[in-house]
N, C-alpha and C positions, 0 to 999 in steps of 0.2 A: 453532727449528732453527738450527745456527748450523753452516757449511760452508767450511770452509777447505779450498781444494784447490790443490794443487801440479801440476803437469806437466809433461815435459821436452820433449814434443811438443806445443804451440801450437795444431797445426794440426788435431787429432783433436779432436772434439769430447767432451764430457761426454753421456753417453747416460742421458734419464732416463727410462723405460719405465712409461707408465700398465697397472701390470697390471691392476687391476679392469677398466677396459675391454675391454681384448682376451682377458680369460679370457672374460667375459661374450659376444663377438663371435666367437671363437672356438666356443665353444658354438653358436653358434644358425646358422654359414657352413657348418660341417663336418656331413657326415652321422654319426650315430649311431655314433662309433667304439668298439669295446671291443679287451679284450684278449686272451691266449687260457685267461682267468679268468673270460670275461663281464662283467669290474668297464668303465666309463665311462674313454674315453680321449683323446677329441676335443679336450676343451680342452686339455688337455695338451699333445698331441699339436699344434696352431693354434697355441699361444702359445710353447712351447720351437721350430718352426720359427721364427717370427720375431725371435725372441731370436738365434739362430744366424743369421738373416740379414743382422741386422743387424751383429754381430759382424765375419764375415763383408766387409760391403761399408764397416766405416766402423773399423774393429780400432781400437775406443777403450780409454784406458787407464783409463777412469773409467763404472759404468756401475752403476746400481741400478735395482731393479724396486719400482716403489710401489702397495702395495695399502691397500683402505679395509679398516677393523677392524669388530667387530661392533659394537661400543660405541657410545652417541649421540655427537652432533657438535654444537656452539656453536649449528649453524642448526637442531636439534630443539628446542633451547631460544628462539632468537629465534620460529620458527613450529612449533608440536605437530605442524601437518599434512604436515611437509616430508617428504615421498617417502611419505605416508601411503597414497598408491592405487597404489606399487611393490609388485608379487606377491614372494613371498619367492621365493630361490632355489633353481630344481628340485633335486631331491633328485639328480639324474644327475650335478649340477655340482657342486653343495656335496662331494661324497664326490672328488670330483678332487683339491679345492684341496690338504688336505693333500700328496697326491705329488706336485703343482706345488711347491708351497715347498721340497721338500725336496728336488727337484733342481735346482730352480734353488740350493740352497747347494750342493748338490753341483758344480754348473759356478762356483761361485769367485764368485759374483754378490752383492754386499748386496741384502738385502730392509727395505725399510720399511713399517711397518705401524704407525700412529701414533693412539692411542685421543685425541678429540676433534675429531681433523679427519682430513677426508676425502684421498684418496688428489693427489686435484688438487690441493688447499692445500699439502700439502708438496712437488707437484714443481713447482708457481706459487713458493714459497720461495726451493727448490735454484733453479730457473732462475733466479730475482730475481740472487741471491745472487750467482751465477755472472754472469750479465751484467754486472755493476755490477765485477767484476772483468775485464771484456771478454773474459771465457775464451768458448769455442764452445759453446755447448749444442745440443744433439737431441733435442726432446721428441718420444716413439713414442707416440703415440696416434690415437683415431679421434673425441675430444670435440672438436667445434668452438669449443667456451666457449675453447678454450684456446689459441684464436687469440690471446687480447688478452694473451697473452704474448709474442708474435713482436716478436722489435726487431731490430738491427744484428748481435746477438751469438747470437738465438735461434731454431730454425726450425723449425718440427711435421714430422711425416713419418708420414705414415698407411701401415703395411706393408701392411693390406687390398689396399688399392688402388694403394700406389708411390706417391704424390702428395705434393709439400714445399711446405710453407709458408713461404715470406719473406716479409718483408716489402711487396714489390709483388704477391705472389699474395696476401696478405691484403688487400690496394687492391683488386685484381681481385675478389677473390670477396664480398667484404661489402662494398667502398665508403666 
């Protein structure tokens, strides 16, 4: 993955949105939503509000949403068993995702969806990428793994719960 990004505002950060997580958290926060088709609309519904909120409180000029693909990944081949006792996903979710992608192109948003590595590996990339150019990044997520991203230039922000990650709240909370 190779990221060349420009900016005329400095100050706004790069917003890199882990969507498999919060489609997944979404799902399982939100009561049983439909629509008035009866079709599954919860996650939908949980992951386009935090999208707009984020928007919203941080109007970046830069901002994709990364999800995992179905395809294997580097680490099904280093270990057979990796996520081998993960339940597949409900049938209520899986039938969402397509109308998630397609509005999030609809609101103007790239989507990355990158067969052999997982959704973290490419926004651990982008945010590398982007740090080492000292631009701001925003990583939206709710994986803690993706703390040992946090540096000077990078900061997690769990929309769940409103809580941001720097640097000395990565000291504080891990040590």
């Amino acid at each position: 993955i190779v990221l060349i990004m420009q900016t005329d505002n400095a100050q706004k950060p790069i917003v890199l949105i882990d969507g498999s997580s919060y489609f997944y958290r979404a799902f399982h926060a939100l009561p049983p939503l439909t629509n008035s088709k009866g079709k599954s609309t919860g996650a939908i519904y949980g992951v386009l509000n935090m999208i707009r909120r984020l928007i919203k409180d941080y109007q970046p000029e830069l901002m994709a949403v990364v999800f995992d693909t179905k395809a294997k990944t580097f680490r099904d081949d280093l270990y057979p068993d990796y996520k081998a006792n993960r339940p597949p996903m409900p049938d209520d979710l899986r039938c969402q995702f397509p109308l998630l992608v397609d509005v999030i192109k609809e609101m103007g948003i790239p989507i990355l969806m990158i067969d052999g590595v997982e959704a973290d590996d490419v926004i651990g990339t982008l945010a590398h990428q982007a740090s080492e150019q000292s631009m701001p990044i925003l990583i939206s997520t709710g994986d803690k793994d993706m703390a040992q991203l946090v540096d000077d230039h990078t900061t997690l922000i769990n929309t769940m719960n409103g809580s941001l990650l720097t640097p000395d709240a990565v000291e504080v909370k891990f040590g």
